[in-house]
C-alpha positions as CSV (number, residue, x, y, z in Angstrom):
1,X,-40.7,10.9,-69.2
2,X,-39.2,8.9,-71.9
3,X,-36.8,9.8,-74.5
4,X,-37.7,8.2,-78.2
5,X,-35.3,8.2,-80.9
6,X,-35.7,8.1,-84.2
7,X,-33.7,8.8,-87.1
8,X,-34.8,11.7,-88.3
9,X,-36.3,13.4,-84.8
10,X,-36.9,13.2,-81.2
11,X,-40.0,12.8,-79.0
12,X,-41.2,13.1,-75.3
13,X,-44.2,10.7,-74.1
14,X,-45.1,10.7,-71.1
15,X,-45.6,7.0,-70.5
16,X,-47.6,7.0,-67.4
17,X,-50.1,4.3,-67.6
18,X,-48.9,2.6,-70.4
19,X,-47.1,-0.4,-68.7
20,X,-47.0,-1.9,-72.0
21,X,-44.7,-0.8,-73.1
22,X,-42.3,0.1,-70.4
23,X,-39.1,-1.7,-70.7
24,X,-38.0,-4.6,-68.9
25,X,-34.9,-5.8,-67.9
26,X,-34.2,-9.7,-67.8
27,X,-30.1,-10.1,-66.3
28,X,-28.2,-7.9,-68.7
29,X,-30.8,-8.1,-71.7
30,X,-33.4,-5.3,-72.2
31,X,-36.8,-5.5,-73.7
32,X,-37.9,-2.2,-75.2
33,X,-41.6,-3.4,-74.3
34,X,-43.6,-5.8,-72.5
35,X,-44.8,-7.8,-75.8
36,X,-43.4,-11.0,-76.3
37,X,-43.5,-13.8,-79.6
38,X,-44.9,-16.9,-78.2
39,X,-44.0,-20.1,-79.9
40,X,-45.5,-21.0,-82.6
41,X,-45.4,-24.0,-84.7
42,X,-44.9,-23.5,-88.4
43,X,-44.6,-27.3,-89.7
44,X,-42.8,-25.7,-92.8
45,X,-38.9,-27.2,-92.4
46,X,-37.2,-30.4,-94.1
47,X,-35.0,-32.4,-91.3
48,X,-35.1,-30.0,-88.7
49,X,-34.1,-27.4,-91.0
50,X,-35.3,-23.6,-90.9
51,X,-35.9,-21.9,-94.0
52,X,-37.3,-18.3,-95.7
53,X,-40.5,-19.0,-94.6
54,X,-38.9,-18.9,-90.5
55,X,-37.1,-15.8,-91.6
56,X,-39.7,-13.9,-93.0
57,X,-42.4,-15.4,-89.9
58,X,-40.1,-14.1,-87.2
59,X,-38.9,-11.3,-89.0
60,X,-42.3,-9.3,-89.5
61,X,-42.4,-9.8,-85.8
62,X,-39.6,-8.2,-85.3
63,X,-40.3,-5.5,-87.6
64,X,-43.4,-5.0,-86.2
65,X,-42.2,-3.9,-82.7
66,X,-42.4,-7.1,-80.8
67,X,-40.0,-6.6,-78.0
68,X,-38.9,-10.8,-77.7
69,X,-39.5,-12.8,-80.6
70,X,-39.5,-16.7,-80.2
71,X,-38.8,-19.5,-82.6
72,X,-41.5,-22.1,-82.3
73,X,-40.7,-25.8,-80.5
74,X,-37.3,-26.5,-81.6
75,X,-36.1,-29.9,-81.0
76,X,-33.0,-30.8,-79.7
77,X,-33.4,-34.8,-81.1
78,X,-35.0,-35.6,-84.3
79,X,-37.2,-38.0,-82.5
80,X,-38.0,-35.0,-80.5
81,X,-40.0,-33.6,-83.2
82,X,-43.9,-33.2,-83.0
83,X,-44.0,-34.2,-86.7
84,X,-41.4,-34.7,-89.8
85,X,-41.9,-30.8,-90.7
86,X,-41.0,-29.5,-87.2
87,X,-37.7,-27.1,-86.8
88,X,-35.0,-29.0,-85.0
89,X,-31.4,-28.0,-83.1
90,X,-30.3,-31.2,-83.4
91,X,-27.2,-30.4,-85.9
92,X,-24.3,-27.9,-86.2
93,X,-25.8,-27.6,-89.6
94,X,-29.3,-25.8,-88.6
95,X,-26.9,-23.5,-87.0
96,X,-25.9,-21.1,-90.0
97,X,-30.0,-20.3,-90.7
98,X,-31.1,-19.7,-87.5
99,X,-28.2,-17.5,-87.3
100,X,-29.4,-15.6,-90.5
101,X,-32.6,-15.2,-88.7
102,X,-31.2,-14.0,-85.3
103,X,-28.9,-11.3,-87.1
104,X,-32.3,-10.0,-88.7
105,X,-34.4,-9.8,-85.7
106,X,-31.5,-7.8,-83.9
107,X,-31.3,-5.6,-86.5
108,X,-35.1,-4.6,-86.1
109,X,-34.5,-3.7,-82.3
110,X,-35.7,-6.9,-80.9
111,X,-34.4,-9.9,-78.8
112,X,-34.1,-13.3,-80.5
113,X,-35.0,-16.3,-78.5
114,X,-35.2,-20.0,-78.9
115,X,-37.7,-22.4,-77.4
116,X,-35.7,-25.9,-76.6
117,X,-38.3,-28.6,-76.7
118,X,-38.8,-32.7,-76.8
119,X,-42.2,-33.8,-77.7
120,X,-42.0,-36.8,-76.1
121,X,-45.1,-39.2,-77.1
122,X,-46.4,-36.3,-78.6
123,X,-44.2,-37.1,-81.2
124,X,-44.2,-38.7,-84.8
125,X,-47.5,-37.3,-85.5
126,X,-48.6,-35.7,-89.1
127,X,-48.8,-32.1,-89.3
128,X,-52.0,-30.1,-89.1
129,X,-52.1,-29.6,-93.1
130,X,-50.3,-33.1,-93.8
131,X,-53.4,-34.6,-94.6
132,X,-52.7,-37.0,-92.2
133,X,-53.9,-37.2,-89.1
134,X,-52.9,-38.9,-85.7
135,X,-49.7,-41.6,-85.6
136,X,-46.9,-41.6,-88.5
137,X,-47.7,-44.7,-90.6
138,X,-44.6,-46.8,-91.3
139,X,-44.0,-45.9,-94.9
140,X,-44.4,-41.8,-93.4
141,X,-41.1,-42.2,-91.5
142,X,-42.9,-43.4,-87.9
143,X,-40.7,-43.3,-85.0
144,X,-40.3,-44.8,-82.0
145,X,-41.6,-42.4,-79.3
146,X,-40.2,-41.8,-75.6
147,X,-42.1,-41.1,-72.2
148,X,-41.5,-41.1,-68.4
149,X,-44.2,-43.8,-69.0
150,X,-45.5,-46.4,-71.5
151,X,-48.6,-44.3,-71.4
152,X,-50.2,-42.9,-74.8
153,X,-51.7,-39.5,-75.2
154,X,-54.9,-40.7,-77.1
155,X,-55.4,-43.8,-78.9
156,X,-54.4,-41.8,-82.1
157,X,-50.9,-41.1,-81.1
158,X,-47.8,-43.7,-80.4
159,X,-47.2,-45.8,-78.0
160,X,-44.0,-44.7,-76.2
161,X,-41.2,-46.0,-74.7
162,X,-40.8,-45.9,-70.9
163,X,-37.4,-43.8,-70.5
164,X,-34.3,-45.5,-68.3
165,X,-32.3,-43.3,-66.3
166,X,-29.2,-43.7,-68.9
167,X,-31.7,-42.4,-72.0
168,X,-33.1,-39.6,-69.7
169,X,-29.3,-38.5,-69.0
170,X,-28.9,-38.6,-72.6
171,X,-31.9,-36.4,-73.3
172,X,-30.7,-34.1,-70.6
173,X,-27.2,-33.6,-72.6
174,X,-29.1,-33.2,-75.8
175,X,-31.0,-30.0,-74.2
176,X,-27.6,-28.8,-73.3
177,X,-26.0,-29.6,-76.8
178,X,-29.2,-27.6,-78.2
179,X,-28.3,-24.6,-75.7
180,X,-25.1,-24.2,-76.9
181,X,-25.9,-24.2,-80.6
182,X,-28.3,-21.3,-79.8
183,X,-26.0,-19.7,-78.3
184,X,-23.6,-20.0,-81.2
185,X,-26.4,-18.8,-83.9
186,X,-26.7,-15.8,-81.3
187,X,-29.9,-16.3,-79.6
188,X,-30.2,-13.9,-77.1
189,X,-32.6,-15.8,-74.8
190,X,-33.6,-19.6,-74.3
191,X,-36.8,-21.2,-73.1
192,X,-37.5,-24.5,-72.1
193,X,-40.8,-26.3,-73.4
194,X,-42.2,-27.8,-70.1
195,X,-46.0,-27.0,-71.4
196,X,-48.4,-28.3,-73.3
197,X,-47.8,-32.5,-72.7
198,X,-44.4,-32.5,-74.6
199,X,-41.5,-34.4,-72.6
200,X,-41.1,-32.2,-69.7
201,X,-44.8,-31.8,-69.2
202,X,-45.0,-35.2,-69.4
203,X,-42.9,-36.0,-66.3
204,X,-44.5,-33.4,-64.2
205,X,-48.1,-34.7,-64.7
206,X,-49.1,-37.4,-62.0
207,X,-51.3,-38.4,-65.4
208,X,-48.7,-39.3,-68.2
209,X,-45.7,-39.8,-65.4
210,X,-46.4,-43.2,-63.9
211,X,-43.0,-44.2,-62.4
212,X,-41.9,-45.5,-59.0
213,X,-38.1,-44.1,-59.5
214,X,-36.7,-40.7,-58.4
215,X,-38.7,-39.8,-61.3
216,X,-41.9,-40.5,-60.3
217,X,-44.3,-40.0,-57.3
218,X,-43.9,-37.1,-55.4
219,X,-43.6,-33.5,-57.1
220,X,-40.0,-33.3,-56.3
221,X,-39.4,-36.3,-58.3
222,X,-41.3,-35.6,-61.1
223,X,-39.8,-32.0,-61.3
224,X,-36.2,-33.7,-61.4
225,X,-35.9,-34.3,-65.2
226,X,-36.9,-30.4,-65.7
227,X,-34.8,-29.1,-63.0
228,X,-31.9,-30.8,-64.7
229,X,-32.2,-29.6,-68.2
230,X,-32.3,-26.6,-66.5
231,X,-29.1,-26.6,-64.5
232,X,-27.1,-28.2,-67.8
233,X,-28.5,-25.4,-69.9
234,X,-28.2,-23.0,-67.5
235,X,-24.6,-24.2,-67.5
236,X,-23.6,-23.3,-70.4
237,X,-25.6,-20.1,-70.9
238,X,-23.8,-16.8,-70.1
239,X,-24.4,-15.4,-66.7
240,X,-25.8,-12.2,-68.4
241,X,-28.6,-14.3,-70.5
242,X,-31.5,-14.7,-69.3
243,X,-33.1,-18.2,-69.2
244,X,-37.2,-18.9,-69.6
245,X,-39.6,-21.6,-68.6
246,X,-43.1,-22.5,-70.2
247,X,-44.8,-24.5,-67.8
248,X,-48.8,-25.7,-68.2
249,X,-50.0,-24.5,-65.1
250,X,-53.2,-26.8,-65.2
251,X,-53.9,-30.0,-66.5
252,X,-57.4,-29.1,-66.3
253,X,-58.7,-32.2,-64.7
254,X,-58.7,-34.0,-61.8
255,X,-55.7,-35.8,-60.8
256,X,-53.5,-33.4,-62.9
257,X,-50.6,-30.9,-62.3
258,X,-52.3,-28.2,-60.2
259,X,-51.6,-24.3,-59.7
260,X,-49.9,-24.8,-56.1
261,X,-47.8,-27.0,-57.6
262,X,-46.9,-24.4,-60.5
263,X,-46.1,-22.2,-57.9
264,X,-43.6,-24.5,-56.5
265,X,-42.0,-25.5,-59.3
266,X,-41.9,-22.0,-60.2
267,X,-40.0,-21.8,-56.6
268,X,-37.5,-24.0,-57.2
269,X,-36.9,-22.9,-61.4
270,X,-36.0,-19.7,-59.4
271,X,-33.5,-21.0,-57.6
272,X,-32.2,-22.6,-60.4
273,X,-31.1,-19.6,-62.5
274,X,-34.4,-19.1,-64.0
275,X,-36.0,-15.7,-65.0
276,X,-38.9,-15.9,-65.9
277,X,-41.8,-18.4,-66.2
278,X,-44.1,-18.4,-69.3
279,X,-47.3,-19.2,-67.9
280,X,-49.5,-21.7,-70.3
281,X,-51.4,-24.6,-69.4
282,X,-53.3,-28.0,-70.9
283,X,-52.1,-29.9,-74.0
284,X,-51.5,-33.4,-71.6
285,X,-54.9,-34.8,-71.9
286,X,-56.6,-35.0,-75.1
287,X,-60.4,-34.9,-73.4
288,X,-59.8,-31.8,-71.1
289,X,-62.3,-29.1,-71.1
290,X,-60.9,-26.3,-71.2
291,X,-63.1,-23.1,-70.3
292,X,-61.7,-20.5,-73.4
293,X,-62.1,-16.9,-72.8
294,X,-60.4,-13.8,-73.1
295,X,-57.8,-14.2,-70.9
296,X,-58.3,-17.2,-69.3
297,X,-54.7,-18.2,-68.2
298,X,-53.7,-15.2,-66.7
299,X,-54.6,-16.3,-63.0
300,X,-51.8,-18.5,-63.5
301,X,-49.5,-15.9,-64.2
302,X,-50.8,-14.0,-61.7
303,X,-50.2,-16.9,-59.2
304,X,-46.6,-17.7,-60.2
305,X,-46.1,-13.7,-60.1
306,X,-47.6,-13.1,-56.5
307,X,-47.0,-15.9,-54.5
308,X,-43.7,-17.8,-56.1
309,X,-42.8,-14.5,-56.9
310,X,-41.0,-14.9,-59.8
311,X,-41.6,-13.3,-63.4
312,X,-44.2,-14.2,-65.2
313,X,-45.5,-14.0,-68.5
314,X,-49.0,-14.2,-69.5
315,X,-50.8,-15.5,-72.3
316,X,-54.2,-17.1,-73.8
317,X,-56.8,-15.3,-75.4
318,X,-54.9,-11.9,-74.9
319,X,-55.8,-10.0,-78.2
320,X,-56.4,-6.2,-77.1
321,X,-54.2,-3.6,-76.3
322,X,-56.2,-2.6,-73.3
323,X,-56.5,-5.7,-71.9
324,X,-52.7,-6.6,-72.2
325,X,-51.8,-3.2,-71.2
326,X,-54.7,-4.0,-67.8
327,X,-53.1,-7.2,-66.9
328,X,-49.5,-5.7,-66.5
329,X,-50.8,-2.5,-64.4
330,X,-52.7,-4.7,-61.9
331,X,-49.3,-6.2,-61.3
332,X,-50.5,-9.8,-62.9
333,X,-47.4,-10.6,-64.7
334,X,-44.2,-8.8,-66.4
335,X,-44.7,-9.8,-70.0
336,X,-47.5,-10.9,-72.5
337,X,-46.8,-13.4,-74.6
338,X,-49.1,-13.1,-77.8
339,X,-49.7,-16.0,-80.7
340,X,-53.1,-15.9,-82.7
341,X,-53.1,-12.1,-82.2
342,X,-49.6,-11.9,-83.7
343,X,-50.6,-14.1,-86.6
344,X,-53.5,-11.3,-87.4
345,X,-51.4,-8.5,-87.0
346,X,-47.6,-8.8,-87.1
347,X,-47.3,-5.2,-86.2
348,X,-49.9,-5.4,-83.3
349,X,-47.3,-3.5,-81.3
350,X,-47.6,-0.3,-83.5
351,X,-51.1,-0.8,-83.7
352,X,-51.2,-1.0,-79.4
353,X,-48.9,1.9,-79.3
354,X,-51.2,4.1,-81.4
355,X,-55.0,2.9,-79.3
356,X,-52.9,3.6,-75.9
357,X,-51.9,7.0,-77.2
358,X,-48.0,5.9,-76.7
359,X,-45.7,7.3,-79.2
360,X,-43.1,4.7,-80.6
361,X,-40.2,4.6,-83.0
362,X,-41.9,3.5,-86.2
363,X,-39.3,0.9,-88.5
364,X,-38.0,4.1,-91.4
365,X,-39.5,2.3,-94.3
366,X,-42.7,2.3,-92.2
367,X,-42.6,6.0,-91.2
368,X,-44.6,7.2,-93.9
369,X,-47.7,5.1,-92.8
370,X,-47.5,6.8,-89.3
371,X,-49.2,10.1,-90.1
């Protein structure tokens, strides 16, 4: 039996079965269910900058009942940026919003998070509703791009620049730099973008990572740049914080990262003071099919669950209570990670709450809706 509070009365529901929304505990943080914000990119801020859109996007998530809410990609260099509009970390000044934000979505009950990212040659692109598509053009503000390789992602985007050791030290202190100004606008938990062919992704994929360093070659090398963001940012995180991992579990073709490797990368993450592994995949090559359906990443999670182990959250196609609540009781991951499904319903939560016959503590300006 669990005990809900509210402000005005008290009720018993008997939770059995309803593994959605079961708390979960992540070091010292608590999640008062398993439903989590995945990133999602807004293209709505000036120089990195968040704004009243970001407050009132994560807000209604938070409001809503969402256990974790997530910024989208936040990057920690302004070259880092997938396009001019992106929300960036790169300044004490971005600080003092994203700390307006943060107070708000504790206030609602829920756990503010940041996901720390570097689009690598993924960058200086327009924004989905730019107008634009493809490459910056010079008089847009075009950048000069970065890579493990001088390999680009589709003949539409930049050519980038093949990192040196010195510049990918420098990008591993500007993750760092990034960690501790979310600490110091209160986020509650960080994630590291290593999905989705941005930076990190890029230098795990045998197909964008084409270097003969320690970088390059074998999986231990090409997991070195992530699995030193991850010890500097774990560095400087407090030990009772808990610290997340997107990875793309599949490059979804041939010659790409696979799922064993996922698993051991998930392996050594672990043993790097990582808690939990957010379980995407794709985004590193522009032609890959990739077979949609409802849930069709959560083998992955599943995978880095079961055999690394380690916690996983799912997501991809997950937009029913049932089937979220399904995929948590068959033991395939700890947390769902929700996006499109969010973007319909910002209070899916309430709405999953009330089709699983689970009785939750309703926002008080909400309350009267509930009857």
């Amino acid at each position: 039996m669990t005990v809900i509070q509210s402000e005005n009365t008290q009720q018993q529901t008997d939770t059995q079965g309803v593994a959605l929304f079961e708390p979960l505990t992540l070091r010292d943080i608590t999640f008062r269910n398993r439903i989590a914000v995945a990133a999602m990119c807004q293209y709505s801020a000036t120089d990195g900058f968040a704004n009243d859109w970001h407050l009132v996007h994560l807000g209604s998530f938070a409001v809503g009942g969402a256990a974790l809410v997530m910024t989208e990609a936040t990057a920690v260099e302004a070259r880092g940026r997938i396009s001019p509009e992106d929300l960036g970390i790169y300044k004490d000044e971005h600080i003092e919003m994203l700390s307006r934000i943060v107070t708000f979505i504790k206030a609602q009950g829920a756990v503010p998070a940041v996901q720390l990212a570097h689009a690598g040659r993924k960058a200086s692109t327009y924004s989905p509703f730019s107008g634009g598509n493809g490459e910056l053009s010079k008089a847009d503000g075009r950048w000069q791009t970065v890579g493990p390789s001088a390999v680009r992602f589709s003949e539409q985007y930049p050519l980038p620049h093949a990192l040196t050791r010195e510049e990918i030290a420098e990008i591993v202190r500007s993750f760092q730099i990034g960690a501790e100004r979310a600490l110091k606008a209160g986020f509650e938990v960080l994630e590291l973008h290593g999905a989705h062919g941005y930076l990190l992704h890029e230098f795990i994929s045998p197909i964008s990572n084409k270097r003969t360093d320690e970088y390059g070659g074998s999986l231990e090398n090409r997991m070195r740049f992530l699995i030193e963001v991850t010890d500097a940012v774990r560095q400087v995180m407090p030990a009772e914080l808990p610290l997340l991992v997107r990875l793309s579990a599949t490059d979804w073709t041939e010659g790409g990262v696979t799922e064993a490797e996922t698993v051991e990368i998930s392996r050594v993450l672990a043993q790097h003071g990582v808690d939990l592994v957010d379980v995407s995949t794709g985004g590193n090559v522009a032609s890959a099919k990739i077979p949609l359906q409802p849930g069709y990443q959560v083998s992955f999670a599943d995978a880095v669950h079961n055999e690394a182990q380690v916690p996983s959250g799912a997501v991809g196609l997950i937009t029913e209570a049932a089937q979220a609540n399904q995929i948590l009781q068959e033991g395939k991951a700890d947390m769902i990670f929700l996006a499109r499904e969010l973007l319909r319903d910002p209070h899916f939560p309430l709405r999953a709450a009330r089709e699983l016959h689970y009785d939750i503590a309703w926002p008080k300006q909400y309350a009267r809706a509930k009857i």
